[in-house]
GUBASE-771911 format. One line per 3 residues: their letters; for each residue x, y, z of C-alpha. Coordinates in nm, 3 decimals, always signed. Example, Ala and Ser with C-alpha at 12.3 -4.5 7.8 and 13.67 -1.06 7.14 Angstrom:
REM residues 2
as	+1.230:-0.450:+0.780  +1.367:-0.106:+0.714;
//
This chain:
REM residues 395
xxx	-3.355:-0.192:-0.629  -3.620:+0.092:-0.742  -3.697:+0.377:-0.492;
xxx	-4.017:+0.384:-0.415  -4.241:+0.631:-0.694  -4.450:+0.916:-0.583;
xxx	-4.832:+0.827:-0.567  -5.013:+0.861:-0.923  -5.001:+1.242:-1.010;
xxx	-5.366:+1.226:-1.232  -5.571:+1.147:-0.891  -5.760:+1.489:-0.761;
xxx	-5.811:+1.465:-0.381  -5.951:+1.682:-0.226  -5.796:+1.664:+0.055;
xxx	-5.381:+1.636:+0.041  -5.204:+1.383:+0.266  -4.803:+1.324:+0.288;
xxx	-4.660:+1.065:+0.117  -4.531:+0.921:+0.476  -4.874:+0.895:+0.606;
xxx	-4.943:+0.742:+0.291  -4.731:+0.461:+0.315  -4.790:+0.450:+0.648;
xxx	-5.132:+0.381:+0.616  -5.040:+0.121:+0.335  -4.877:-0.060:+0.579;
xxx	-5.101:-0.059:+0.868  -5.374:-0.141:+0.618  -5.136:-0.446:+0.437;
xxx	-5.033:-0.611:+0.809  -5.379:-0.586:+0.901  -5.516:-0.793:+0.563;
xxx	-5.229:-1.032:+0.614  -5.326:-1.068:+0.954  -5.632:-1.191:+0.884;
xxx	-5.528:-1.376:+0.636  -5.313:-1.561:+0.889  -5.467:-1.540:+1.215;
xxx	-5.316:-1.442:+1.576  -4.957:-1.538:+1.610  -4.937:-1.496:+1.973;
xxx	-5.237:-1.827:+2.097  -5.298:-1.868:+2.435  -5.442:-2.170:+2.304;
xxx	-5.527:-2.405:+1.978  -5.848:-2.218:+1.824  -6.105:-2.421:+1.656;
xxx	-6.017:-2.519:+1.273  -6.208:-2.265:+1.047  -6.170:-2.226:+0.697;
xxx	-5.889:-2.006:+0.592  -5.904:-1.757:+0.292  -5.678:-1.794:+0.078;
xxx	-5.319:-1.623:+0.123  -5.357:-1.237:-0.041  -5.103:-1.198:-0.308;
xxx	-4.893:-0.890:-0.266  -4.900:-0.771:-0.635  -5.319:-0.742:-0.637;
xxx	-5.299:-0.510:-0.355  -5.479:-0.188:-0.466  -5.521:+0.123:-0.209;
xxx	-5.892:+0.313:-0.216  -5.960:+0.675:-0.117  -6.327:+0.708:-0.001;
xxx	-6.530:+1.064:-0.003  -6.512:+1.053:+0.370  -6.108:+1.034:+0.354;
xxx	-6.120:+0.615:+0.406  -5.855:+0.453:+0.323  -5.878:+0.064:+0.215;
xxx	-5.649:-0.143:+0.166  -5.743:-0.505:+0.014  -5.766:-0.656:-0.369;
xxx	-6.072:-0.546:-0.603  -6.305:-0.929:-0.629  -6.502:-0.800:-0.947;
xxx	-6.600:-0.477:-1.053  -6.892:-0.303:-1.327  -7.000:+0.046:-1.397;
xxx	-7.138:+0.123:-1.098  -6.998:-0.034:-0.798  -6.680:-0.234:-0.666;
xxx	-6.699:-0.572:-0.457  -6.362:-0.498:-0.257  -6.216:-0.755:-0.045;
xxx	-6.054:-0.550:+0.270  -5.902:-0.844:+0.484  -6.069:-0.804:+0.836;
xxx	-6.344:-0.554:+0.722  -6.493:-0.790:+0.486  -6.579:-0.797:+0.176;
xxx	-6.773:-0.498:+0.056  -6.959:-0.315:-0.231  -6.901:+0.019:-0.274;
xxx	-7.066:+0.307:-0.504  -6.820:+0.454:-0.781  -6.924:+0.716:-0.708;
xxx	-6.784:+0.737:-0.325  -6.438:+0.683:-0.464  -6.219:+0.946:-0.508;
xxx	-5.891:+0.731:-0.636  -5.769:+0.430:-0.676  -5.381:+0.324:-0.619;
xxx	-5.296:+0.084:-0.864  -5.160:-0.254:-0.704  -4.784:-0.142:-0.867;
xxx	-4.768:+0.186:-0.720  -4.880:-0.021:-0.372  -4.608:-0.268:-0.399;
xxx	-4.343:-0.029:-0.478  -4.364:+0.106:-0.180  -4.281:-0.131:+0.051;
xxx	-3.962:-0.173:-0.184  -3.663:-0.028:+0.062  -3.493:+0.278:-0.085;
xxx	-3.155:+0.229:-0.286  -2.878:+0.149:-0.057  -2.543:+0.299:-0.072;
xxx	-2.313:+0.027:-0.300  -1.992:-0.081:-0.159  -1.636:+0.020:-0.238;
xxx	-1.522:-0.065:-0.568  -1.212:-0.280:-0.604  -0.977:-0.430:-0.892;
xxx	-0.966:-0.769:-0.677  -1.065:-1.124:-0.867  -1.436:-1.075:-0.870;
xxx	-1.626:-1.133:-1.129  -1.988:-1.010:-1.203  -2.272:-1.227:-1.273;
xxx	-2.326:-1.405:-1.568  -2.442:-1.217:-1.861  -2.372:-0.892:-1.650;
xxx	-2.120:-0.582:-1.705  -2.032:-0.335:-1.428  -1.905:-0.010:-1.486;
xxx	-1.719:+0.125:-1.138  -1.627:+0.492:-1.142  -1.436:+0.650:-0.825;
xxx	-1.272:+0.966:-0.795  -1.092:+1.081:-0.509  -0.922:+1.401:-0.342;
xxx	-0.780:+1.514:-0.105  -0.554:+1.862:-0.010  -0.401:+2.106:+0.262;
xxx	-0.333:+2.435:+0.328  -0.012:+2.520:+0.598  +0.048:+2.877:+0.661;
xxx	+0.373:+2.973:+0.659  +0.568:+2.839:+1.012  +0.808:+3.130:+0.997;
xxx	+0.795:+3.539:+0.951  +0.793:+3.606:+0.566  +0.840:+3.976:+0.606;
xxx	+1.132:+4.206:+0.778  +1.257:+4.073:+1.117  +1.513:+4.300:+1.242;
xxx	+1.403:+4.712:+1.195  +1.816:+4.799:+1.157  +1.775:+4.560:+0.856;
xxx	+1.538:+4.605:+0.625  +1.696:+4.370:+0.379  +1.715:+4.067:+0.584;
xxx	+1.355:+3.890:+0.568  +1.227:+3.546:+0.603  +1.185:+3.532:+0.206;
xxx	+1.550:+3.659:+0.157  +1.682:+3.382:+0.365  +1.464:+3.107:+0.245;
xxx	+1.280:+3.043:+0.563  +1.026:+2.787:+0.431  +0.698:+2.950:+0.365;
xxx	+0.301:+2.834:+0.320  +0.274:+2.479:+0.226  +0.012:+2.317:-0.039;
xxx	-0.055:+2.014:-0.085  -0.355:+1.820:-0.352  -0.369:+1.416:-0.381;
xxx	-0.575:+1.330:-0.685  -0.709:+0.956:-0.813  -0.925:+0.856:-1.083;
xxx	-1.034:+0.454:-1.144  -1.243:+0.268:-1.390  -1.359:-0.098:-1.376;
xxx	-1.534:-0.250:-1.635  -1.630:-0.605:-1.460  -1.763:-0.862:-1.719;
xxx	-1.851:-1.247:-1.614  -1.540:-1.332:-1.816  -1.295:-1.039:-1.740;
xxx	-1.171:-0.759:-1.558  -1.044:-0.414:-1.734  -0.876:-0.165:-1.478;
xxx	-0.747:+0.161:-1.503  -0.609:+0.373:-1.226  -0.457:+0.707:-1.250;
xxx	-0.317:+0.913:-0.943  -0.123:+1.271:-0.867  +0.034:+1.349:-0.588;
xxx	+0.161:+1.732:-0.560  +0.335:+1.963:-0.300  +0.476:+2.266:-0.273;
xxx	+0.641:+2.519:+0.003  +0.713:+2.896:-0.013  +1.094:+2.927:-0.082;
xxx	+1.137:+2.571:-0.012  +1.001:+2.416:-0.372  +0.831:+2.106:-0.438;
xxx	+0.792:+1.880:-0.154  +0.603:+1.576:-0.374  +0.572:+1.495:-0.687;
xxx	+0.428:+1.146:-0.767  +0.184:+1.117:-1.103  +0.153:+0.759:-1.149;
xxx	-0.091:+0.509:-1.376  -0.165:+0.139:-1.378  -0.361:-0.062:-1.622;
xxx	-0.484:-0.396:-1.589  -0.649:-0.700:-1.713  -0.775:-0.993:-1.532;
xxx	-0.879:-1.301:-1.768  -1.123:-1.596:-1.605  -0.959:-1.898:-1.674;
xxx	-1.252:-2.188:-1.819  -1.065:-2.457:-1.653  -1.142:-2.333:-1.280;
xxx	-1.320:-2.089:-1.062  -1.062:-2.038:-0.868  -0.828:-1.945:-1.103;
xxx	-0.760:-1.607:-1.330  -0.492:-1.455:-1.560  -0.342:-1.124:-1.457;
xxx	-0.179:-0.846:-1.603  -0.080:-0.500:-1.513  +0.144:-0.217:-1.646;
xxx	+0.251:+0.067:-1.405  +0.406:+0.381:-1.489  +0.537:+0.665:-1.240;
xxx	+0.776:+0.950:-1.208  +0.880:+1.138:-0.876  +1.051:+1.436:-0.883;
xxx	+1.176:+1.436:-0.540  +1.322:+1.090:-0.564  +1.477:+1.239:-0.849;
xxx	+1.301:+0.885:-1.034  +1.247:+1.070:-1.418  +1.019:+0.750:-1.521;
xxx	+0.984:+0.423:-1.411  +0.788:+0.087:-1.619  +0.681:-0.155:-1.441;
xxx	+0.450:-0.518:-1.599  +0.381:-0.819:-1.414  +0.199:-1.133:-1.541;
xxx	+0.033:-1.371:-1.373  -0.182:-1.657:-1.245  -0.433:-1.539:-0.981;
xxx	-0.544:-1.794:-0.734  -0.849:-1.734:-0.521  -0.754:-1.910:-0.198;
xxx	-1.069:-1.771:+0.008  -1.360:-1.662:-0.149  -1.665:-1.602:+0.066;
xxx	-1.912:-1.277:+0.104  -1.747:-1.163:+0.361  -1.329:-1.235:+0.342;
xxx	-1.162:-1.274:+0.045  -0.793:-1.362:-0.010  -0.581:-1.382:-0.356;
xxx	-0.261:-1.464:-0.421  -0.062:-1.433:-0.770  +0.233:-1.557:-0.867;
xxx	+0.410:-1.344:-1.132  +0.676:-1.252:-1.370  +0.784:-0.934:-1.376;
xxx	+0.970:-0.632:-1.618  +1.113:-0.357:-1.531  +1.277:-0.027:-1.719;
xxx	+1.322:+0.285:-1.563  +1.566:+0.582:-1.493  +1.600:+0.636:-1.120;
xxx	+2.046:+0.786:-1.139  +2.101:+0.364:-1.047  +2.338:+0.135:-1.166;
xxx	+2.065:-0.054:-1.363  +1.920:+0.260:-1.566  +1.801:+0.190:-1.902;
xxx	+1.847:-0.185:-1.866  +1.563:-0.407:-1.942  +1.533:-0.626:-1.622;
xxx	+1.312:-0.912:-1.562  +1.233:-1.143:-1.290  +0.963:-1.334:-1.030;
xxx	+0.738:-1.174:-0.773  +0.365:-1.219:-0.590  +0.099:-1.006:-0.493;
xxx	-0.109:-1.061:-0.259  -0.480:-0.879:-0.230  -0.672:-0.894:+0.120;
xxx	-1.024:-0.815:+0.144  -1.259:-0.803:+0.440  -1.631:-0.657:+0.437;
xxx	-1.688:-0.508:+0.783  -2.069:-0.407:+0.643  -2.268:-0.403:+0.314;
xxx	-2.122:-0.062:+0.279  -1.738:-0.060:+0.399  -1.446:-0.290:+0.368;
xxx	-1.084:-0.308:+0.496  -0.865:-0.443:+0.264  -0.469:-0.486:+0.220;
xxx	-0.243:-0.521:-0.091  +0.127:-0.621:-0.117  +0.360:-0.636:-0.402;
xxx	+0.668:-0.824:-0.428  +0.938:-0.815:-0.711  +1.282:-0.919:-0.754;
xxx	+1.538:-0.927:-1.091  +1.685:-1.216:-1.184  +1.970:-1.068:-1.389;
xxx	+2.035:-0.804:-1.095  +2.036:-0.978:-0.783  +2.064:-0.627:-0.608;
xxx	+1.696:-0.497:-0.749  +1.449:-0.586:-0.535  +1.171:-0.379:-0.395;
xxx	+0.784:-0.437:-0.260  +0.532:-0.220:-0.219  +0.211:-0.250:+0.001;
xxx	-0.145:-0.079:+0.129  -0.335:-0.118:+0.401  -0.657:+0.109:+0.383;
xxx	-1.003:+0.124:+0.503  -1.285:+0.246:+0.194  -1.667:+0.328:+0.321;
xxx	-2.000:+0.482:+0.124  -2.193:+0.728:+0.360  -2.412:+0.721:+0.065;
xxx	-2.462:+0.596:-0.326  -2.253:+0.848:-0.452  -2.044:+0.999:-0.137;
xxx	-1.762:+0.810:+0.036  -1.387:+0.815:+0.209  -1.076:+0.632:+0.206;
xxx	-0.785:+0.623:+0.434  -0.487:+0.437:+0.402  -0.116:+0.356:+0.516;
xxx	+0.118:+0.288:+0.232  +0.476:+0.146:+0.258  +0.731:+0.134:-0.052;
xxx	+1.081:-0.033:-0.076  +1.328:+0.007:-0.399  +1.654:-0.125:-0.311;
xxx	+1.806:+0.074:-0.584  +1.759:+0.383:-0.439  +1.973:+0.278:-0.164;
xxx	+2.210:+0.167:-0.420  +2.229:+0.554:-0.572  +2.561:+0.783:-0.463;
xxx	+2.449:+1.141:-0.409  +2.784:+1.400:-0.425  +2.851:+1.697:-0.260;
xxx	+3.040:+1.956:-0.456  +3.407:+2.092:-0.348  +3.321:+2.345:-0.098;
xxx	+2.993:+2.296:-0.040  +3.034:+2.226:+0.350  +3.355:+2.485:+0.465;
xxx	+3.561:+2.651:+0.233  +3.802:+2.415:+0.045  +3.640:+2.079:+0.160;
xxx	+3.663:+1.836:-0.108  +3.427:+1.636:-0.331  +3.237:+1.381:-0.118;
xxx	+3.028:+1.141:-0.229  +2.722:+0.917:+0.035  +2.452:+0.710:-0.001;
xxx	+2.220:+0.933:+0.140  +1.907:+0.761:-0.030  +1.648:+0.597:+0.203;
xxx	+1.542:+0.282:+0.047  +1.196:+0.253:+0.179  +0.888:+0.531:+0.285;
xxx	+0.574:+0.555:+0.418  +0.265:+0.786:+0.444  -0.121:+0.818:+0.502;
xxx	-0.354:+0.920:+0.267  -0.704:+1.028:+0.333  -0.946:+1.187:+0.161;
xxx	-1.334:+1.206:+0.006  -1.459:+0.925:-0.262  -1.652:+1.018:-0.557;
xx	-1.878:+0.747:-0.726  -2.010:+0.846:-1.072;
//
């Protein structure tokens, strides 16, 4: 939709009136020409039949500025050099001097401004949808989000007898940081869907080290199938790496056959069964092996407004030549525009890897008392969850 332009610079009034009074008085002026155009809405009773004007067409409405600071509203009948024959709904038709006009408001200028001003666009998504036929969509977000902690414990010198023996010397955990970073692109065709999201997750603590470290990127491609509506190819490729986890890369591709079980304006709901490959190095029993097996995912949408959605994600995967490797992951998260350009996001995320539960963490010889031995635990959680929120970027 077009925001509405300013009134047409080359006019010279002589006396200046805001551009709200302006419309306002375009309005007034329009209702009361299609008023009489119409008649009362509000009979007591049936009036006797007179003969009705024809219906004023919108785009021939032009706006006159009079000497004596009139304005008229109406449609121009016929003009010549001299005077205008101006049709003004319930004032009549009139002629007017030229020369008692001091500008005219072209009927384009008039119509644009009863256009409503460009609304904020929804949240962006990588679900099934499609644009319009013939159309492309470009769909940039950026988002961020970050903390500062000061330090919960004394840095500097805590007993006077000691000067040595600080916070820093023993390791007391210091100021925390913390930035959360995302970047997507959607190019939306009638045909297909290219994706490409790209996330960073960082922390870090005073004498403590790095509390997160999670850079991860997915690519995707959705495909319309010609045989049905309902139905679309899917691909994706994700790579990640988390330091903490101690997880030094991890590939990730599934392929599959989206289904779009509801698809309304309001609720939409696909499911996709897949195949899916993985490689990665995590310190598991299935390092460096290709593995390959089934899985779904499962995409939620529901628009609470023209400008906000709630929506919820879950992937599922599972090897078939490890029984053992199994994991999902899923989102549920809440996106809104406050305008065009300016948004937020929160969201509750929840990931599973049954391998990690599967990896042996060992304790060196004396690392608990003096001559304990070598000890070895599964000290890995499997699964984890957190909340993101932050501000959304649209460019």
């Amino acid at each position: 939709m077009r925001a509405a332009p300013a009134w047409a610079p080359h006019l010279d009034f002589h006396h200046t009136v805001s551009s709200k009074l302006s419309q306002l008085a375009i309005g007034l002026c329009a209702v009361a020409l299609v008023a009489a155009s119409t008649g009362p809405v509000f009979a007591q009773a049936p009036a006797p039949a007179a003969a009705q004007e024809p219906a004023v067409d919108p785009a021939k409405l032009t706006m006159l500025r009079l000497k004596d600071n009139t304005l008229l509203a109406g449609y121009i009948v016929r003009e010549d050099d001299e005077v205008i024959v101006f049709n003004a709904g319930v004032l009549g038709e009139m002629t007017i001097k030229k020369s008692e006009v001091l500008g005219q408001i072209p009927p384009a200028t008039v119509a644009a401004a009863f256009q409503p001003a460009a609304a904020p666009a929804p949240p962006a998504s990588n679900l099934g949808v499609f644009a319009p036929e013939g159309k492309v969509v470009w769909t940039r977000l950026l988002g961020a989000t970050g903390y500062y902690l000061s330090a919960p414990y004394k840095q500097g010198q805590l007993v006077p007898e000691y000067p040595a023996l600080t916070g820093e010397a023993l390791r007391l955990q210091g100021a925390m940081y913390q930035y959360q970073a995302q970047l997507s692109l959607y190019r939306t065709s009638d045909k297909d869907i290219v994706s490409f999201d790209a996330s960073s997750a960082y922390a870090f603590a005073d004498n403590v080290g790095e509390q997160q470290d999670n850079p991860r990127v997915t690519i995707g491609y959705n495909r319309k199938l010609r045989t049905s509506d309902t139905l679309y190819g899917l691909a994706r490729y994700t790579w990640f790496r988390d330091g903490i986890k101690k997880i030094d890369y991890s590939n990730q591709g599934i392929l599959g056959v989206g289904i779009k079980t509801i698809n309304t304006a309001k609720v939409k709901l696909d499911l996709v069964p897949a195949l899916s490959f993985q490689y990665d190095q995590k310190g598991t029993p299935f390092d460096n092996e290709l593995l390959y097996g089934g899985g779904a995912m499962e995409v939620f949408q529901y628009m609470l407004g023209p400008f906000s959605m709630f929506e919820q994600k879950l992937t599922y995967y599972r090897a078939f030549n490890e029984r053992d490797y199994y994991g999902l992951e899923s989102t549920i998260g809440f996106k809104g525009m406050v305008t065009k350009s300016i948004g937020f996001n929160i969201s509750w995320m929840y990931s599973l890897d049954n391998s990690l539960g599967l990896r042996v963490s060992t304790l060196p010889p004396n690392s608990l008392f003096p001559g304990s031995p070598e000890i070895s635990a599964l000290a890995n959680e499997r699964a984890q969850s957190y909340i993101t929120s932050g501000l959304l970027i649209r460019f």
